[in-house]
OpenMM code with the backbone's topology and positions (N, CA, C; nanometers):
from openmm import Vec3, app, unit

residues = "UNK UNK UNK UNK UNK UNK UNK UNK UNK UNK UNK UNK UNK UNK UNK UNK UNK UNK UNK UNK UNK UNK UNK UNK UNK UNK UNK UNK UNK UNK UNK UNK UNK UNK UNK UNK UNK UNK UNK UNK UNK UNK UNK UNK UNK UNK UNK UNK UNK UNK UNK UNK UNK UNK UNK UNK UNK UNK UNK UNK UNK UNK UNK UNK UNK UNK UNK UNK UNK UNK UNK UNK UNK UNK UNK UNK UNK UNK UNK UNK UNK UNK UNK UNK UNK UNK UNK UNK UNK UNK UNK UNK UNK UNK UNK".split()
positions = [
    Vec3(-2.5429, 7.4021, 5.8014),
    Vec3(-2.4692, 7.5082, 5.8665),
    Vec3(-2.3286, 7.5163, 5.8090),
    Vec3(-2.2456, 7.3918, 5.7664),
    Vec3(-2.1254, 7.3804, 5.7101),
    Vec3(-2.1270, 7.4707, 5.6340),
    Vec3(-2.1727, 7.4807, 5.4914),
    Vec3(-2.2691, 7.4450, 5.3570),
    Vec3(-2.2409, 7.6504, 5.3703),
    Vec3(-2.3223, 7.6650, 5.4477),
    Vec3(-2.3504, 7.8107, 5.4597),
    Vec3(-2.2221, 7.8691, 5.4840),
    Vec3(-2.1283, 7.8143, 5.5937),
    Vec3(-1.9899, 7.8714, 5.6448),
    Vec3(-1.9245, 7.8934, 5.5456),
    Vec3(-1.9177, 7.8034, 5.4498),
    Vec3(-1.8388, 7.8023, 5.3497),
    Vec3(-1.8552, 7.9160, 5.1853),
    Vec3(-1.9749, 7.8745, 5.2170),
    Vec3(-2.0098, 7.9602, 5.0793),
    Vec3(-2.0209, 8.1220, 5.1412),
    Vec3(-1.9969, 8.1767, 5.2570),
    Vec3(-1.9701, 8.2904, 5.3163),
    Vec3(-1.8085, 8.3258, 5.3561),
    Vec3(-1.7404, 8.2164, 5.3512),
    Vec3(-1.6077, 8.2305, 5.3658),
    Vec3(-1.5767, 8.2286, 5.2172),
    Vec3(-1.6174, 8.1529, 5.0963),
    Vec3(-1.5237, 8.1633, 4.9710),
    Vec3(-1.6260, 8.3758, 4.9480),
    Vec3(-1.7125, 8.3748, 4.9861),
    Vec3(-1.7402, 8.4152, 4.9345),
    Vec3(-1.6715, 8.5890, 5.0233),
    Vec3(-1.6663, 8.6003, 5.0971),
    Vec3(-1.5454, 8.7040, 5.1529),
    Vec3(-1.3922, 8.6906, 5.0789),
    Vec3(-1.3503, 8.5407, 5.0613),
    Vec3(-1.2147, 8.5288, 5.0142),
    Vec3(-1.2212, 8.6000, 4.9055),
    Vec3(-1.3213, 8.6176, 4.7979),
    Vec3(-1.3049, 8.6787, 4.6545),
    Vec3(-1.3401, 8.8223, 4.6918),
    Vec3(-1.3904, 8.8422, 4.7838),
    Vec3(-1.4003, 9.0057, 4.7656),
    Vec3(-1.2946, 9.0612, 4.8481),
    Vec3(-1.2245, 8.9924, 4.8896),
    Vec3(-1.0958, 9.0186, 4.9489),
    Vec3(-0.9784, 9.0330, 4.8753),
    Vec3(-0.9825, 8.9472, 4.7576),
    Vec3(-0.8725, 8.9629, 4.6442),
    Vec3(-0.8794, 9.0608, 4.6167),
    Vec3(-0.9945, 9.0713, 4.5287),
    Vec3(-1.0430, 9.1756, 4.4247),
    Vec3(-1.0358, 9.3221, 4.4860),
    Vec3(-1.0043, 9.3516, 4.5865),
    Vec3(-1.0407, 9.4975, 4.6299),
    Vec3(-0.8945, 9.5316, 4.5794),
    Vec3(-0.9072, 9.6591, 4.5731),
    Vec3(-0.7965, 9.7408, 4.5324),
    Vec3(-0.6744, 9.7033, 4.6532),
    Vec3(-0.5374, 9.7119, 4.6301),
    Vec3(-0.4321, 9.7160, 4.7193),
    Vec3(-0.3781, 9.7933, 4.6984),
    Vec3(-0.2808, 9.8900, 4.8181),
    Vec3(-0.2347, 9.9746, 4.8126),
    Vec3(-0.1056, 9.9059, 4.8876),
    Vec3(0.0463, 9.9929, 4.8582),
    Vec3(0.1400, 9.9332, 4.9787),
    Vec3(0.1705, 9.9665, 5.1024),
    Vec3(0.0630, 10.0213, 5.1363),
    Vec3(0.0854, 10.0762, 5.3153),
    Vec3(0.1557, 9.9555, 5.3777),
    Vec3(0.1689, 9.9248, 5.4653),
    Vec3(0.1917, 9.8280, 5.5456),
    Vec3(0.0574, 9.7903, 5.6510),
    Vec3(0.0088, 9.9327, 5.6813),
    Vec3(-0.1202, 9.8804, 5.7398),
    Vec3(-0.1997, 9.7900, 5.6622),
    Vec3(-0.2634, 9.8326, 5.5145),
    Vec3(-0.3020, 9.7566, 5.4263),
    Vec3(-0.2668, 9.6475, 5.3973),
    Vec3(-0.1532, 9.5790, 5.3792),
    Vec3(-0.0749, 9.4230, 5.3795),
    Vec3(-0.0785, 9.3532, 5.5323),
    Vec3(-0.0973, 9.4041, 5.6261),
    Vec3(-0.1128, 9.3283, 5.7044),
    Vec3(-0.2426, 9.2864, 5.7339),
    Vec3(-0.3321, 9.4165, 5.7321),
    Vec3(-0.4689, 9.3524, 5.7334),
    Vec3(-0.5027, 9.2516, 5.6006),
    Vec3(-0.4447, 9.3007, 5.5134),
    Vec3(-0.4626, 9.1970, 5.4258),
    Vec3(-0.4560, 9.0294, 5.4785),
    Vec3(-0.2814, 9.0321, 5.5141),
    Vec3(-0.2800, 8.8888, 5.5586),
    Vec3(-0.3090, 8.8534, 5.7135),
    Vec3(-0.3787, 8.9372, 5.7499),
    Vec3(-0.4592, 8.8527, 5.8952),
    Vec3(-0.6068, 8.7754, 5.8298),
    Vec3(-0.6720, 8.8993, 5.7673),
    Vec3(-0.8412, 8.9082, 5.6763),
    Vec3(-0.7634, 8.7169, 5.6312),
    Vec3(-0.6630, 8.7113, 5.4917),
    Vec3(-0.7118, 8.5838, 5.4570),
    Vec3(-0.6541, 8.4668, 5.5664),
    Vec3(-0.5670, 8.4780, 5.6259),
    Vec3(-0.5909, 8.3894, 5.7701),
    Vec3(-0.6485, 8.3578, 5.8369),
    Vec3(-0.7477, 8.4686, 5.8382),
    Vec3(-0.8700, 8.4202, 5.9214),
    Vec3(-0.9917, 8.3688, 5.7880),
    Vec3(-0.9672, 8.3964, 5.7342),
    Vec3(-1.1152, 8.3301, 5.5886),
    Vec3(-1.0557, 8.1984, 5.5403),
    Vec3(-0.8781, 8.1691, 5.5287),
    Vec3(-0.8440, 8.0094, 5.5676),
    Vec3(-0.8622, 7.9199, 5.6574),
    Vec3(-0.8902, 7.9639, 5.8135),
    Vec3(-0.8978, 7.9238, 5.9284),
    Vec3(-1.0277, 7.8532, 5.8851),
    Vec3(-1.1010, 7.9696, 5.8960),
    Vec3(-1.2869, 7.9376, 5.8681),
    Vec3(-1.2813, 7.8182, 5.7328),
    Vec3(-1.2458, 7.8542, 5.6135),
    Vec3(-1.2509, 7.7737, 5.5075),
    Vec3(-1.1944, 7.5970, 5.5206),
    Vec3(-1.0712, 7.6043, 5.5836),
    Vec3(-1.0226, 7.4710, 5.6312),
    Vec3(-1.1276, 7.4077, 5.7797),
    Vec3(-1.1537, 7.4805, 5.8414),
    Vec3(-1.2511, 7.5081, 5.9519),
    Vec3(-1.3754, 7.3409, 5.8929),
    Vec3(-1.4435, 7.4636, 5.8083),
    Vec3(-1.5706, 7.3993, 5.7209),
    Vec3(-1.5308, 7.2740, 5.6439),
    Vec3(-1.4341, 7.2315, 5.5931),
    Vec3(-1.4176, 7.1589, 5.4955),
    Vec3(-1.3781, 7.0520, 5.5322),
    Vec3(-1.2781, 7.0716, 5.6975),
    Vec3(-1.2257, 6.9386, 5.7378),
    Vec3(-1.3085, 6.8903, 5.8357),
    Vec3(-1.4264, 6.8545, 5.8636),
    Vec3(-1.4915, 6.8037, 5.9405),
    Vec3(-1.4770, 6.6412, 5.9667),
    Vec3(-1.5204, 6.5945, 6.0543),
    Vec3(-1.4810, 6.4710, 6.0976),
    Vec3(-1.5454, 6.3673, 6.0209),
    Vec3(-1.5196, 6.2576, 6.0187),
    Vec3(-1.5546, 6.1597, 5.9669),
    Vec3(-1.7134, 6.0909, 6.0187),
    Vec3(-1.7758, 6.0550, 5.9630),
    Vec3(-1.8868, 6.0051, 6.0872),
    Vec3(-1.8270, 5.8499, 6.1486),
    Vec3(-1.8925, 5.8916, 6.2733),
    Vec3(-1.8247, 5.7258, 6.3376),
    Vec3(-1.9273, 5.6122, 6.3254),
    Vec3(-1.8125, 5.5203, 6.2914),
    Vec3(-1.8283, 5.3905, 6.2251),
    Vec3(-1.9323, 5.3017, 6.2887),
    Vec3(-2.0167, 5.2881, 6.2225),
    Vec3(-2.1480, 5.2037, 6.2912),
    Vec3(-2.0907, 5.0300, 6.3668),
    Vec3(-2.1049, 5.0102, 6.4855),
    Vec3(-2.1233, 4.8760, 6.5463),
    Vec3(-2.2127, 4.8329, 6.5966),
    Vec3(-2.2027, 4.7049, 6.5218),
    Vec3(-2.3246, 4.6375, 6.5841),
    Vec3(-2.2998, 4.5438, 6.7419),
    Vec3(-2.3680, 4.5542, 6.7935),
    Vec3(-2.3281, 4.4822, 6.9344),
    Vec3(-2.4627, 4.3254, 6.8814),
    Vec3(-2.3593, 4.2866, 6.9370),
    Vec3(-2.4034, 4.1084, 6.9417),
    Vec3(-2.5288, 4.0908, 7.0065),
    Vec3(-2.5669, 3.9435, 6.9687),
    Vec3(-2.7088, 3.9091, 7.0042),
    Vec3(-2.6750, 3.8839, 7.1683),
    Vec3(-2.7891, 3.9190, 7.2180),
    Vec3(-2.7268, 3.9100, 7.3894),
    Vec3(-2.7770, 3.7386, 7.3484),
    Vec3(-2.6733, 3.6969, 7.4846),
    Vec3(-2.6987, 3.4935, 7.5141),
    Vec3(-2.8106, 3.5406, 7.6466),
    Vec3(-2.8495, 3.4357, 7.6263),
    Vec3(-2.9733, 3.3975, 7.7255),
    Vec3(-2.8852, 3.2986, 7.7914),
    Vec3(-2.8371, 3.2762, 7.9207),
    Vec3(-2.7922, 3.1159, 7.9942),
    Vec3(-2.8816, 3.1049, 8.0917),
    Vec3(-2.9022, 2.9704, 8.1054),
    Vec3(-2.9895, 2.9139, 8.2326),
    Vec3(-2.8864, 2.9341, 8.3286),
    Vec3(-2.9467, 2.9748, 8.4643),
    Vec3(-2.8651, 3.0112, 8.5870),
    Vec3(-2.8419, 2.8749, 8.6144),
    Vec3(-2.7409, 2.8564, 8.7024),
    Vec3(-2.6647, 2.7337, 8.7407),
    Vec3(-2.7411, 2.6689, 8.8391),
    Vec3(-2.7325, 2.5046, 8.8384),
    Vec3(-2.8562, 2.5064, 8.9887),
    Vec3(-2.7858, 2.5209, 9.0805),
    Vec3(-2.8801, 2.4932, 9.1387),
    Vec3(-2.8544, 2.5326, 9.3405),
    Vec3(-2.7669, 2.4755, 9.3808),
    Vec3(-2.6610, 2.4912, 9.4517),
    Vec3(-2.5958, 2.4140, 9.5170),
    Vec3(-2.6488, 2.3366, 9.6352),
    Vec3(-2.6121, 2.1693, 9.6585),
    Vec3(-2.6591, 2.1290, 9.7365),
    Vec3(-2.6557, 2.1395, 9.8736),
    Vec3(-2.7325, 2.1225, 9.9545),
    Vec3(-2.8130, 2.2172, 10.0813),
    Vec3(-2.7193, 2.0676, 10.2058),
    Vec3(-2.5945, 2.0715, 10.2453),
    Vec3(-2.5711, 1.9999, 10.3465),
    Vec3(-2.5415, 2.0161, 10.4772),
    Vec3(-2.5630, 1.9310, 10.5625),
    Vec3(-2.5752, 1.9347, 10.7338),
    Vec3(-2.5029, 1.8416, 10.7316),
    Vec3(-2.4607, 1.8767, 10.8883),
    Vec3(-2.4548, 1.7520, 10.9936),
    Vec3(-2.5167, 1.6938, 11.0545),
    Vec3(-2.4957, 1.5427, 11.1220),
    Vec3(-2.5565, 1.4914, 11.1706),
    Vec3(-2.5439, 1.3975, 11.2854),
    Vec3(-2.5785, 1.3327, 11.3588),
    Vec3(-2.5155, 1.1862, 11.4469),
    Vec3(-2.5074, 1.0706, 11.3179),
    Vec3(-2.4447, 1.0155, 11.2882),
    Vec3(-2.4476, 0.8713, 11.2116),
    Vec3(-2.5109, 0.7341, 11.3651),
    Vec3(-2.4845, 0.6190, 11.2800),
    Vec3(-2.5003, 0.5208, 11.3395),
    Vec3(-2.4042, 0.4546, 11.4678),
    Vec3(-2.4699, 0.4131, 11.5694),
    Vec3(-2.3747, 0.3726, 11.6420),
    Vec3(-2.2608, 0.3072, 11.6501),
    Vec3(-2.1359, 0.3522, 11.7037),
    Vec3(-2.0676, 0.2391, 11.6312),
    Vec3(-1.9501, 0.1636, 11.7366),
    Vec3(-1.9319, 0.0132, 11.8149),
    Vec3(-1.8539, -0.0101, 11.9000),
    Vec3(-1.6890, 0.0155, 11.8618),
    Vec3(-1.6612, 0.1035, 11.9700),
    Vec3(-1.4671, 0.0795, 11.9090),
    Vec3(-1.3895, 0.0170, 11.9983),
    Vec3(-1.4699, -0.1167, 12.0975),
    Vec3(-1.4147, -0.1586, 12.1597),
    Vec3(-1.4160, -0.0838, 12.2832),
    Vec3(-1.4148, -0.0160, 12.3189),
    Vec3(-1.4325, 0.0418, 12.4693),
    Vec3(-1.5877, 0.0769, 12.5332),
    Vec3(-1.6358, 0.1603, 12.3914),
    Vec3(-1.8097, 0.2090, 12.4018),
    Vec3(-1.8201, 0.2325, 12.2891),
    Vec3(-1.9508, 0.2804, 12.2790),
    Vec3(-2.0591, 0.2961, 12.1542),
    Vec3(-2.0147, 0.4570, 12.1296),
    Vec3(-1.9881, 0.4723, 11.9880),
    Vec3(-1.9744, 0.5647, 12.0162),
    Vec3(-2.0452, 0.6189, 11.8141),
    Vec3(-2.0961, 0.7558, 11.8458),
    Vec3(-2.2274, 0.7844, 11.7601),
    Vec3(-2.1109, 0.8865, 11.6837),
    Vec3(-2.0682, 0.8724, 11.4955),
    Vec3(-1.9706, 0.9288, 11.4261),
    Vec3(-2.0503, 1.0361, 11.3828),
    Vec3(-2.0207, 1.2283, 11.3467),
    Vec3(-2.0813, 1.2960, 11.2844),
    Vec3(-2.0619, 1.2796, 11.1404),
    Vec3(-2.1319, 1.2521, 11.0619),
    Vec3(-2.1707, 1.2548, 10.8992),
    Vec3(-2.2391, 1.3532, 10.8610),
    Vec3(-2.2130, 1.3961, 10.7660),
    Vec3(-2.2045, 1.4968, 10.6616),
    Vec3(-2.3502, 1.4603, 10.5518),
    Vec3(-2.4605, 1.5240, 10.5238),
    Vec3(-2.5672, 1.4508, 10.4779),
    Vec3(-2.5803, 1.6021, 10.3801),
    Vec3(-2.5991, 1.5485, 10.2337),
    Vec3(-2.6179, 1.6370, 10.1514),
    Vec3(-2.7420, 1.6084, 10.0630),
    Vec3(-2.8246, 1.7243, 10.0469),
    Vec3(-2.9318, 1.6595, 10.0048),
    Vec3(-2.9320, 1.6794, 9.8138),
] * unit.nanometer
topology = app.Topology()
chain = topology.addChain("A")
for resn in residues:
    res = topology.addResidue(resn, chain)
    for name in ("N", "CA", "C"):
        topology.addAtom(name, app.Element.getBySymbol(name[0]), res)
């Protein structure tokens, strides 16, 4: 489609020279709008963008999920005298 724009814009630009000129003023101005606009188009076609730059994205990581965290309760512990009574301490039991 470029390819085509272009070779239809040079190819208006030369039959645009070549035609006879006269000094009207109407004539000179259409003149210089006509090649303003067949530069527009011509720079148009020619400056097209660059293609964008190929990246590669990385190998994905595989990680093993983390283990489980351990599963802890409370509990009664062992009896224990403090001198007055028996008295049963809560401990912390993690499995």
């Amino acid at each position: 489609m470029g390819r085509i724009l272009m070779v239809c814009g040079v190819a208006a630009a030369i039959a645009c020279s070549t035609a006879p000129a006269s000094a009207r003023s109407g004539d000179v101005a259409a003149g210089l709008i006509g090649g303003l606009a067949v530069g527009t188009i011509l720079g148009a076609a020619i400056a097209q963008p660059p293609p964008p730059p190929v990246v590669y994205e990385p190998a994905p990581v595989y990680v093993a999920p983390p283990p489980p965290a351990p599963r802890c309760y409370w509990t009664r512990g062992e009896p224990v005298w403090d001198g007055y009574r028996w008295r049963h301490p809560r401990i912390q039991v993690c499995d």
